[in-house]
C-alpha positions as a printed NumPy array, in Angstrom:
array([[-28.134, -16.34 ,  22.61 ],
       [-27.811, -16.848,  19.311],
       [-28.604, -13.959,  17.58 ],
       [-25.99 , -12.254,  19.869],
       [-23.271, -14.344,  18.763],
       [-23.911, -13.634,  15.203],
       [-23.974,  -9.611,  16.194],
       [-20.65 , -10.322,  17.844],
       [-19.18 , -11.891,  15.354],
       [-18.201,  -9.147,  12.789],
       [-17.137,  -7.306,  15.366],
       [-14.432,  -9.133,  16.864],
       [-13.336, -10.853,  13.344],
       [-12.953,  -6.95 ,  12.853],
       [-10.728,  -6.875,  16.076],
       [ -8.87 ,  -9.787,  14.812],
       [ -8.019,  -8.094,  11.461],
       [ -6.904,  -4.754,  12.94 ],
       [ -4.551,  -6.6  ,  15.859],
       [ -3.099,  -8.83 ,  12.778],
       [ -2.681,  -5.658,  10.918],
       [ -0.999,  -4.046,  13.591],
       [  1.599,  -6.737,  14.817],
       [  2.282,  -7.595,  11.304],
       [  3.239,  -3.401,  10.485],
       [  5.178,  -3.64 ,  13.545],
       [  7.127,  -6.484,  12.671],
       [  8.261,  -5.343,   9.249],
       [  9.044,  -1.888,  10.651],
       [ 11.483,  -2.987,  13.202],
       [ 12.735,  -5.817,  10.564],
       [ 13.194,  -2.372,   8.646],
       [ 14.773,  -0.316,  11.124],
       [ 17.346,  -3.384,  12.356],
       [ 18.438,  -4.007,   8.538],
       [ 18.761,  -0.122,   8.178],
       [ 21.915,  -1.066,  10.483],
       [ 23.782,  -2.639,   7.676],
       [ 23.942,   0.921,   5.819],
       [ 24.072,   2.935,   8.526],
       [ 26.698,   2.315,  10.632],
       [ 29.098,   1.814,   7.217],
       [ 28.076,   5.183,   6.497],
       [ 29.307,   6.38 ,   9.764],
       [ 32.727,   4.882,   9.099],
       [ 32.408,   6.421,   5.721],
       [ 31.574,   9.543,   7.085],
       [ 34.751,   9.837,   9.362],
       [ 36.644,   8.688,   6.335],
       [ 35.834,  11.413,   3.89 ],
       [ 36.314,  13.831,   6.581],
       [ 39.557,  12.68 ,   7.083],
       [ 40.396,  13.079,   3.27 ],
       [ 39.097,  16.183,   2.874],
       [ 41.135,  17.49 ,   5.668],
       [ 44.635,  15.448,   4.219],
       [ 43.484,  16.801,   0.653],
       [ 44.228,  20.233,   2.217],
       [ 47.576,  19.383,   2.438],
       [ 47.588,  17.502,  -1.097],
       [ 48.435,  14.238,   1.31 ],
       [ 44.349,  13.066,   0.514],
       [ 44.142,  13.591,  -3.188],
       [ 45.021,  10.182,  -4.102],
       [ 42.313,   8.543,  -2.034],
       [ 39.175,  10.717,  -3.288],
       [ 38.309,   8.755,  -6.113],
       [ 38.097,   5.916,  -4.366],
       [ 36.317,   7.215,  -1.292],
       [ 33.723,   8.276,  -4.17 ],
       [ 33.541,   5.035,  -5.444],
       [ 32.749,   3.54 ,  -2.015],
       [ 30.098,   6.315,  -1.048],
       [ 28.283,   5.612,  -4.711],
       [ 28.546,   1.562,  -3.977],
       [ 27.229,   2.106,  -0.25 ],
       [ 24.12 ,   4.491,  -2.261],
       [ 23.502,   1.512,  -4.379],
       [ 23.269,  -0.89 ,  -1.564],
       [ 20.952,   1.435,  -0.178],
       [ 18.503,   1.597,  -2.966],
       [ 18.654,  -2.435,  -3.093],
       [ 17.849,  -2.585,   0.938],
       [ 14.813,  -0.227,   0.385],
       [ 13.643,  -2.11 ,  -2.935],
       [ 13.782,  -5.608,  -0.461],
       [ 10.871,  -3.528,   1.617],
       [  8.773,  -2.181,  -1.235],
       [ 10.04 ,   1.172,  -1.776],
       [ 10.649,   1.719,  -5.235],
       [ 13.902,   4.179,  -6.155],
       [ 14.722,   5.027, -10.105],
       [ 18.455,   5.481,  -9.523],
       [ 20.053,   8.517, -11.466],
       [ 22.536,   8.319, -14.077],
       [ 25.977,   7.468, -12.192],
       [ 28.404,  10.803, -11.673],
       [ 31.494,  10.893, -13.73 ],
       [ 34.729,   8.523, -12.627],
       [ 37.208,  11.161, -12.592],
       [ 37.211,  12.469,  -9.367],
       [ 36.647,  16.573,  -9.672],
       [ 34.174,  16.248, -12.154],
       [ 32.402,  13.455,  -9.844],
       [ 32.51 ,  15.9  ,  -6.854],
       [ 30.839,  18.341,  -8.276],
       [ 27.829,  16.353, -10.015],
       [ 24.308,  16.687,  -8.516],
       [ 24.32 ,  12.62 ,  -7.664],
       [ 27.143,  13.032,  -5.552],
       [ 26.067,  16.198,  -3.657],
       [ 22.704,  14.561,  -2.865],
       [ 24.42 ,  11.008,  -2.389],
       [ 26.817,  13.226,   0.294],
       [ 23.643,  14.805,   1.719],
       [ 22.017,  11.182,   2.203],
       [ 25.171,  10.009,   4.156],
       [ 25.024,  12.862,   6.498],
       [ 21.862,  12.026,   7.661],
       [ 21.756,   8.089,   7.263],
       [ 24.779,   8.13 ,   9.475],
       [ 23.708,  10.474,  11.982],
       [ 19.258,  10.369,  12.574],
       [ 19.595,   7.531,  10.59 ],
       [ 22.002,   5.487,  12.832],
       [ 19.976,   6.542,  15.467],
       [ 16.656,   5.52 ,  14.5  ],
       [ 18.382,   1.885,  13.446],
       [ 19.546,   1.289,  16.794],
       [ 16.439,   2.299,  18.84 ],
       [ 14.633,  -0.572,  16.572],
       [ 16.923,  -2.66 ,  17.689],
       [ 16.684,  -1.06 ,  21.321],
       [ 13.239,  -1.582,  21.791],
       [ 12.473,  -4.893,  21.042],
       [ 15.575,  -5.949,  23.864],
       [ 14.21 ,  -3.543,  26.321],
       [ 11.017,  -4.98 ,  25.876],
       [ 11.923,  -8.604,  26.348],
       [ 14.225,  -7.696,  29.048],
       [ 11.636,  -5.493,  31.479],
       [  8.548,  -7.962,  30.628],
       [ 10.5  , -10.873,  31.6  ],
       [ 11.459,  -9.597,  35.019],
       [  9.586, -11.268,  37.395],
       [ 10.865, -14.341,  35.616],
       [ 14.166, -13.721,  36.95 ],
       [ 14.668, -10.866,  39.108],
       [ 15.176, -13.084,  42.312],
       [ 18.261, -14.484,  40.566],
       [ 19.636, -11.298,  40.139],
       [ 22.401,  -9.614,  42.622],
       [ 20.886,  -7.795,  45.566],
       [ 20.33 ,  -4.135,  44.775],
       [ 20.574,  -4.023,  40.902],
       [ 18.587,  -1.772,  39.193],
       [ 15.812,  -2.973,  38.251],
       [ 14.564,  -1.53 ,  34.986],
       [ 16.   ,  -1.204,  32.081],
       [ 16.039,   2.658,  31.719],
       [ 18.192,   2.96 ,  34.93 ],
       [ 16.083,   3.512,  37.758],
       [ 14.522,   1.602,  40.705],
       [ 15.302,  -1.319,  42.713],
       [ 13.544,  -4.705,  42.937],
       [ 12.74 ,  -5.757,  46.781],
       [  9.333,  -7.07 ,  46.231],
       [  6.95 ,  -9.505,  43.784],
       [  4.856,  -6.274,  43.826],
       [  8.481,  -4.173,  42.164],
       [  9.046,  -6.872,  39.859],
       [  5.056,  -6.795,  38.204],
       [  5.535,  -3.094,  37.859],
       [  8.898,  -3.169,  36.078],
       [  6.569,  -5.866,  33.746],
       [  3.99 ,  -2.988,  33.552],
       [  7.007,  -0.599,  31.97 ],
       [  7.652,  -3.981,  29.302],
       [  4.304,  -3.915,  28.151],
       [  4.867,  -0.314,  27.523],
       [  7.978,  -0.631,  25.675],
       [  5.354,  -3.094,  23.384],
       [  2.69 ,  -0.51 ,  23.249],
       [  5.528,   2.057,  22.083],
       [  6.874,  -0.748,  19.511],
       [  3.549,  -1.19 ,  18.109],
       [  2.512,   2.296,  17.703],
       [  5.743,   3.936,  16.839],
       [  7.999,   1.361,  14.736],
       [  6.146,   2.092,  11.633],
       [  6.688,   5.929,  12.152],
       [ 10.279,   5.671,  12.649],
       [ 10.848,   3.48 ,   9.622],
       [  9.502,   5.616,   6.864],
       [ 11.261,   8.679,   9.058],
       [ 14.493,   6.319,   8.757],
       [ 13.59 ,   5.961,   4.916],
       [ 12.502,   9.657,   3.531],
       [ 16.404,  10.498,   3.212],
       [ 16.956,   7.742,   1.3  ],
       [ 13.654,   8.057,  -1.05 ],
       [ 14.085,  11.671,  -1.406],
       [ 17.849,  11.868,  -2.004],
       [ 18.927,   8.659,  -3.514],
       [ 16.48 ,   8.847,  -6.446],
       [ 16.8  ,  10.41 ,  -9.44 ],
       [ 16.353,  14.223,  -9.144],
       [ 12.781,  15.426, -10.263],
       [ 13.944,  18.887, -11.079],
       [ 16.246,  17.432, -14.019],
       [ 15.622,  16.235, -17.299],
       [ 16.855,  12.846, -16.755],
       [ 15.888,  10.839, -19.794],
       [ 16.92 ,   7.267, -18.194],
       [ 15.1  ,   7.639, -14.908],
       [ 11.551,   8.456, -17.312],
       [ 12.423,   5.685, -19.333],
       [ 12.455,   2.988, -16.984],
       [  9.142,   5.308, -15.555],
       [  7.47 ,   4.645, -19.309],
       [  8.794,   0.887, -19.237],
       [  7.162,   0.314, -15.552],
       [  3.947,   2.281, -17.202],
       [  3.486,  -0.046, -19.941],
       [  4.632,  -3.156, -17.807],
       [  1.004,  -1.745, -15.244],
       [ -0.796,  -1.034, -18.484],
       [ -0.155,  -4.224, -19.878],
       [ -1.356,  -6.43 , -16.345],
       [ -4.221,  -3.977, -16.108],
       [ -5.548,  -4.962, -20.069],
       [ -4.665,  -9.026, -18.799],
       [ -6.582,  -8.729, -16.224],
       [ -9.967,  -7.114, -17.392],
       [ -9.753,  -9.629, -19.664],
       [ -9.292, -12.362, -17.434],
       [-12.178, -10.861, -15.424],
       [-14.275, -10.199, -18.21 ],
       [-14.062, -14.088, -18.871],
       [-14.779, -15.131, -15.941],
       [-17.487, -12.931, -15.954],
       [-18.878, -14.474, -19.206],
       [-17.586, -18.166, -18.335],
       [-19.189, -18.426, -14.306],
       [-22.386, -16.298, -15.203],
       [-23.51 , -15.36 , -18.404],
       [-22.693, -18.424, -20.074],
       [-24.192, -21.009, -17.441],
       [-27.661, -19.385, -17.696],
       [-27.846, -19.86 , -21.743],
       [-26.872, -23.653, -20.894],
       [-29.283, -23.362, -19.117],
       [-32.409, -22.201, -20.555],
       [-30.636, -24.519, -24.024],
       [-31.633, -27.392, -21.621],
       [-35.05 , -26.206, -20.163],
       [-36.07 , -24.944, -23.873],
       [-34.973, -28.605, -25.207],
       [-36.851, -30.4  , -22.172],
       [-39.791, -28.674, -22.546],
       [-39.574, -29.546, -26.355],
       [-39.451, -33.291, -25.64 ],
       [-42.343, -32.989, -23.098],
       [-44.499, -31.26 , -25.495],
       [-43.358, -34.258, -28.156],
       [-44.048, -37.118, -25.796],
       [-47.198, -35.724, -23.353],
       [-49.308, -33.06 , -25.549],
       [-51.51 , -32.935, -22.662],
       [-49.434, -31.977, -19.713],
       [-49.095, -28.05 , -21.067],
       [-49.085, -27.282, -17.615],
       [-45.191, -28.639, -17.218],
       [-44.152, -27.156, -20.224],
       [-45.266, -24.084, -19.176],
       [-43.277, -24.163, -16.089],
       [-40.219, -25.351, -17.958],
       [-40.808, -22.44 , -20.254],
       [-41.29 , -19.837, -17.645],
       [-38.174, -20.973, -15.926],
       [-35.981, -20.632, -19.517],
       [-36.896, -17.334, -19.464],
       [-36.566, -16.162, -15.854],
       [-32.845, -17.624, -16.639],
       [-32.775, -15.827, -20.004],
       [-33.728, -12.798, -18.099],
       [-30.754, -13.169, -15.417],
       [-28.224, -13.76 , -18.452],
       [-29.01 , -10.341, -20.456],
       [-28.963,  -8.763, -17.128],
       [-25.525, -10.394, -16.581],
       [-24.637,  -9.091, -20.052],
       [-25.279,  -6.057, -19.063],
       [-23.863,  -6.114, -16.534],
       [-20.65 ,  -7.166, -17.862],
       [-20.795,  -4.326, -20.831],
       [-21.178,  -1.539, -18.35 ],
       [-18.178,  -2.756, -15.729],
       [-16.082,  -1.993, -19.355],
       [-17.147,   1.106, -19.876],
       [-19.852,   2.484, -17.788],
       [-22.415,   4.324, -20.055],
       [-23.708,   6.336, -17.15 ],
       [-20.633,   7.868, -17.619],
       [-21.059,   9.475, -21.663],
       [-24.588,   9.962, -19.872],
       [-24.396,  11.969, -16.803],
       [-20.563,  12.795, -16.498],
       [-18.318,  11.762, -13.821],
       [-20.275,  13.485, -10.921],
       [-23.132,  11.984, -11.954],
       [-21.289,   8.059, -12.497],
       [-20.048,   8.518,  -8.778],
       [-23.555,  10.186,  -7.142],
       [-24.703,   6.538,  -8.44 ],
       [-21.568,   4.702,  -7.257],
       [-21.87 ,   6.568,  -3.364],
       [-25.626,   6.308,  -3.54 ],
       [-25.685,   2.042,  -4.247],
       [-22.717,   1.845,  -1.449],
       [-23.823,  -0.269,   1.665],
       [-21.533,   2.502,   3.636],
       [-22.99 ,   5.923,   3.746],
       [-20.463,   7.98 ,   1.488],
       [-20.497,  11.924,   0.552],
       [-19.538,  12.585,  -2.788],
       [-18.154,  16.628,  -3.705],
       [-16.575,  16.865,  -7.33 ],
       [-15.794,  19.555,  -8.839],
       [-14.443,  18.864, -12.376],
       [-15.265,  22.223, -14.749],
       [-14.399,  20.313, -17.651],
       [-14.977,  16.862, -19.011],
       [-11.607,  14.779, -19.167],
       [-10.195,  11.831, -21.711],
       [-12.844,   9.288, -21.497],
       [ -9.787,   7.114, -20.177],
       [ -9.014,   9.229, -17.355],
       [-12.494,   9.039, -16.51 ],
       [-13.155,   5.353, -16.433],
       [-10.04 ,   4.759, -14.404],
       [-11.506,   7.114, -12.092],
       [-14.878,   5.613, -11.889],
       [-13.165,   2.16 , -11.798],
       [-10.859,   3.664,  -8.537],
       [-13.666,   4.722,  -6.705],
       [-16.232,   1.871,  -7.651],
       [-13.353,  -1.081,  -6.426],
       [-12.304,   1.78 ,  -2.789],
       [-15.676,   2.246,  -1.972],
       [-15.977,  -2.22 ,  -2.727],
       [-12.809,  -2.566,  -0.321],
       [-14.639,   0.36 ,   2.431],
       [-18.226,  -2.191,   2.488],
       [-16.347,  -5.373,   2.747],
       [-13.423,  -5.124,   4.72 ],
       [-13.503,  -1.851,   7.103],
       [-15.937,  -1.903,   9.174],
       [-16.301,   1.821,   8.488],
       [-19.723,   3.726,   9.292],
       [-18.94 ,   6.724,   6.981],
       [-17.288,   7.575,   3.715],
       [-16.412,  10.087,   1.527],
       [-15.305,  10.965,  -2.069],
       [-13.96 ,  14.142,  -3.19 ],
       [-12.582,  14.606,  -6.838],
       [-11.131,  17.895,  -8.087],
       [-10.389,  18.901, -12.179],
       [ -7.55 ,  21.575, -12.548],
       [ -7.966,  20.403, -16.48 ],
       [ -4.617,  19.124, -16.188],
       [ -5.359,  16.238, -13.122],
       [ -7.66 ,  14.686, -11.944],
       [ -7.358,  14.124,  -7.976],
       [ -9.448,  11.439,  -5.725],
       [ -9.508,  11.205,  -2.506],
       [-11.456,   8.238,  -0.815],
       [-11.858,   8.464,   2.747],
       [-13.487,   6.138,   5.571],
       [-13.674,   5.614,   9.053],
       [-12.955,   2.346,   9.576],
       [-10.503,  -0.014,  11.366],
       [ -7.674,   0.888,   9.15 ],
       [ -4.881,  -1.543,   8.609],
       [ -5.195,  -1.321,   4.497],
       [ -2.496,  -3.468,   2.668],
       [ -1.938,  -3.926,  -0.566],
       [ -0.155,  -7.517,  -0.443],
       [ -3.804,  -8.413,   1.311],
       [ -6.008,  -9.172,  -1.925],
       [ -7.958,  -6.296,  -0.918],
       [ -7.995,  -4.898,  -4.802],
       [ -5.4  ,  -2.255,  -4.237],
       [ -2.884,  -3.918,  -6.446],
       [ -5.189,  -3.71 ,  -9.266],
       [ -6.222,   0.236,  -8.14 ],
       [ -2.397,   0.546,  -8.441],
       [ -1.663,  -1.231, -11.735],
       [ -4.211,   0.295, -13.552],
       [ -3.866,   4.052, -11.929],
       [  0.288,   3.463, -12.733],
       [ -1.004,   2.101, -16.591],
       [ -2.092,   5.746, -16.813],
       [  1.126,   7.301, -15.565],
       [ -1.223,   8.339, -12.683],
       [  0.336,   7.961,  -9.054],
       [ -0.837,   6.562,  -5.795],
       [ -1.065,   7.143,  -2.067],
       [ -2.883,   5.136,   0.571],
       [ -2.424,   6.166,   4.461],
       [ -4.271,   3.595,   6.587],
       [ -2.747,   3.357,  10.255],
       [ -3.955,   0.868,  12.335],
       [ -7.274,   2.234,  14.133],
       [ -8.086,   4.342,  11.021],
       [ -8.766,   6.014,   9.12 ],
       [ -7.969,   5.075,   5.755],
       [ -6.817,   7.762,   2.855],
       [ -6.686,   6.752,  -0.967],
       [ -5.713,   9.54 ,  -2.964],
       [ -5.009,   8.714,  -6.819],
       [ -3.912,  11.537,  -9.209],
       [ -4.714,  10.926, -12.756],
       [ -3.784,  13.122, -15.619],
       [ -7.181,  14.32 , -17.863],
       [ -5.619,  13.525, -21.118],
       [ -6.564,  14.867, -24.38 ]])
């Protein structure tokens, strides 16, 4: 009995995580999509308005009232970009178009700023309202048999227009079409938000195919900012390092070495307890140049000046408790930078794969163009990967970002989970 409890337990503490992980994307995805409301349906009214002015300006009756219209499609942008940066995403906002109004209708901000209104108040309207939707359709259908003998005779029963309640037995089925309308809010919330949000991330940022020296200047300032936190914390882990484990063990064998000093002073004839007092100084000297070691090679591994990184991550894969293929193909050897950030990447994913995701297989695959490097880390697991979950990914981020590297993690609930991290070789 009890040895099956104990097998049992990992497993459902690993259903436990991925139903948490699940109800807690859903959540924030629907918060997403209902707050996407507060831009979207000004942008319909927006919409309707510059239509209207570019039709009057036809006439020379609408001239007056472009500027401002501009003004308020630029303001409604910048709210926007605000929403998005409440939820995580990120957007470097391009340099602001020109006041005067022809020159401001023809700069590339307010062509793509025009091109994100279109869609935020048409797919995106949409999209905000059937978060909203669901969540009331859901309430409403699982909550029927609570009330449906209260209702008038012969009103439709569910909520998408069809069927009539007569029976307990109608009523539990119209239930069976709520818990539907959860299992659709739980698997599909988080795919309409970031559909709701690609206009917006795309379009509202600073345009990649321009030299725009303010948007890489705040990208430099966020660099060194990552750069910075990464340095603060290896050293704060490289103390702690010293402080919990290297350090005790001297203390250690200073008080075993000065015990078996005063034993020898005060009893010459029990060399048998000195001995052990000795023995036990050194089996703790041992652990603390191990620990050493230990610590020097987490800094900068030597196996990778050694063997390369193909050969640093063969030893990584091969010491993983999860069974994980490695394929790298890197023709030539990288900044020695670049290559500890990628040994650190994969040594803390493949960390996060053992202990959190229940995976049974994993895999590594780096590719060299001699520009990039490029990781992918893949496992089977549970999925459910968060960054805000002290999982390490934070610290992947801040020190892949201190590079001006970039990162990508796709990890639906249910798995799998995809960590790809694109570093640039250096010099």
């Amino acid at each position: 009995m009890t040895t099956g409890t104990v097998r049992r337990t990992p497993r459902l503490r690993g259903a436990k995580e991925t139903s948490t992980a699940v109800l807690r994307a859903a959540g924030s995805s629907t918060g997403e999509l209902a707050g996407a409301l507060s831009t979207a349906l000004p942008a319909l009214v927006l919409l309707v308005l510059l239509l209207l002015t570019a039709v009057l300006s036809l006439v020379g009756i609408g001239l007056p009232a472009v500027r401002p219209a501009l003004g308020v499609l630029h303001a409604l942008a910048r709210r926007e970009r605000r929403r998005l940066a409440r939820r995580g995403h990120d957007i470097i906002a391009p340099d602001p178009p020109p006041r005067h109004a022809r020159a401001g209708l023809v700069h590339p901000t307010t062509r793509r700023e025009m091109r994100w209104l279109i869609q935020h108040a048409s797919a995106g309207l949409l999209l905000a309202l059937t978060g909203i939707a669901l969540p009331i359709l859901a309430v409403r259908d699982t909550a029927f048999p609570l009330y449906w003998r209260f209702a008038p005779k012969d009103t439709t029963a569910a909520s998408i227009g069809i069927g009539t309640a007569h029976t307990w037995l109608d009523a539990i089925a119209v239930s069976l079409l709520g818990i539907g309308w959860i299992a659709l809010i739980l698997g599909a919330t988080p795919v309409l938000a970031r559909l709701q949000a690609k206009p917006a991330l795309r379009l509202l940022a600073a345009d990649p195919d321009t030299d725009d020296l303010s948007a890489r200047i705040l990208e430099l300032t966020a660099s060194r900012a990552a750069a910075l936190d990464a340095h603060a914390a290896e050293l704060r882990r490289i103390e702690r390092a010293l402080h919990d484990g290297s350090q005790n063990r001297l203390i250690s064998v200073t008080v075993l070495l000065g015990a078996a000093r005063r034993r020898l002073a005060r009893e010459p004839d029990h060399a048998a307890e000195v001995v052990d007092l000795l023995e036990r100084a050194h089996s703790a000297a041992e652990q603390a140049l191990a620990e050493l070691r230990g610590v020097s090679r987490s800094i900068l591994p030597p196996v990778l000046e050694a063997q390369g990184l193909a050969g640093a991550l063969t030893g990584l894969a091969a010491d993983c408790a999860v069974p994980c293929r490695t394929d790298v193909d890197v023709p030539t050897r990288c900044a020695v930078s670049a290559e500890a950030t990628a040994y650190f990447v994969v040594a803390e994913a493949l960390t996060n794969i053992a202990k959190h995701s229940g995976a049974q297989r994993a895999a590594v695959s780096v590719r060299g163009d001699g520009a990039h490097l490029r990781l992918t880390i893949t496992d089977d697991g549970r999925g459910g990967a968060d960054e805000g979950g002290g999982s390490g990914l934070t610290g992947i981020r801040r020190r892949v970002e201190a590079h001006d590297g970039t990162l990508s993690l796709a990890s639906p609930a249910g798995g799998p989970t995809t960590l790809e991290v694109v570093l640039p070789c250096g010099q």
